[in-house]
C-alpha positions, 0 to 999 in steps of 0.5 A, a space after each residue: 868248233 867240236 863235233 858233238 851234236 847240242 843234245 848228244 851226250 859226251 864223255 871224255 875218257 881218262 887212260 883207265 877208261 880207255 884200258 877197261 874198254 869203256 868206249 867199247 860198252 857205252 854206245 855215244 861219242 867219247 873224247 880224249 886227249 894226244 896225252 891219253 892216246 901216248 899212256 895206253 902202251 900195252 897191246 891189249 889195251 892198243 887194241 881197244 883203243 885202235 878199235 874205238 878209233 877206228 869206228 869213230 866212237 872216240 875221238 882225238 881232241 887238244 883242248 883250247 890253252 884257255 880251258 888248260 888255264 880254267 882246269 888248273 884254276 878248278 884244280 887248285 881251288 879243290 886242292 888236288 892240282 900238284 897231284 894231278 898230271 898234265 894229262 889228268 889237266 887237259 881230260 879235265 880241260 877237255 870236259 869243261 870246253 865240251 860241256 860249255 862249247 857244245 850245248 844242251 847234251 850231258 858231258 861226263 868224265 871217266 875216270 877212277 882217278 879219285 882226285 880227278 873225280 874231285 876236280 870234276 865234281 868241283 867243276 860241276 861236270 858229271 863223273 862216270 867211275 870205273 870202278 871206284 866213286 870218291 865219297 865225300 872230302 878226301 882227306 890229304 
């Protein structure tokens, strides 16, 4: 079972949320991936990212094979999954099971991913941008 509490607001965080210190300006309970923990290599973003671990305000979460699987359909159907990683997949997993496991609380994902942000939007999840917003249909 996760941890949020049913009417907490959750955001899961991709790789750029975490180097632009995102948990660091958002005071509630941020979530990411092991995949996510292994792309943040440089010493100032380690920093950040030890940081809001250490305080608890993020956490560290596999999601469950069968929202891997719901992530990947989503995916496809918005036509953006031979661009997204494997990472990019289980953060957008990861939101669908904190938005449909944890109650009546808010789920984000954040991310200037411009195709994540599709795949969420799909997924009806809300998207928090970094620094970049898709607008409209992206064209391939």
């Amino acid at each position: 079972m996760l941890q949020a509490g049913p009417d907490e607001s959750r955001v899961v965080d991709d790789t750029g949320a975490i180097i632009t210190g995102l948990p660091r300006r958002l005071y509630t309970t941020h979530y990411t991936t092991p995949g996510v923990i292994l792309e943040v290599k440089d010493p100032q973003s380690r920093a950040i990212l030890e940081e809001a671990l250490s305080t608890g305000r993020l956490q560290v979460l596999d999601p469950a094979p069968e929202y891997v699987e719901k992530a990947k359909t989503i995916a496809g159907q918005a036509g953006v999954l031979p661009r997204l990683s494997r990472t990019d997949i289980e953060v957008l997993a990861l939101a669908l099971q904190l938005a449909l496991e944890s109650g009546r609380g808010k789920t984000y994902l954040a991310t200037d991913d411009l195709r994540l942000q599709e795949a969420a939007e799909k997924a009806g999840l809300k998207v928090i941008p970094i620094r970049y917003r898709r607008r409209g249909r992206r064209r391939s």
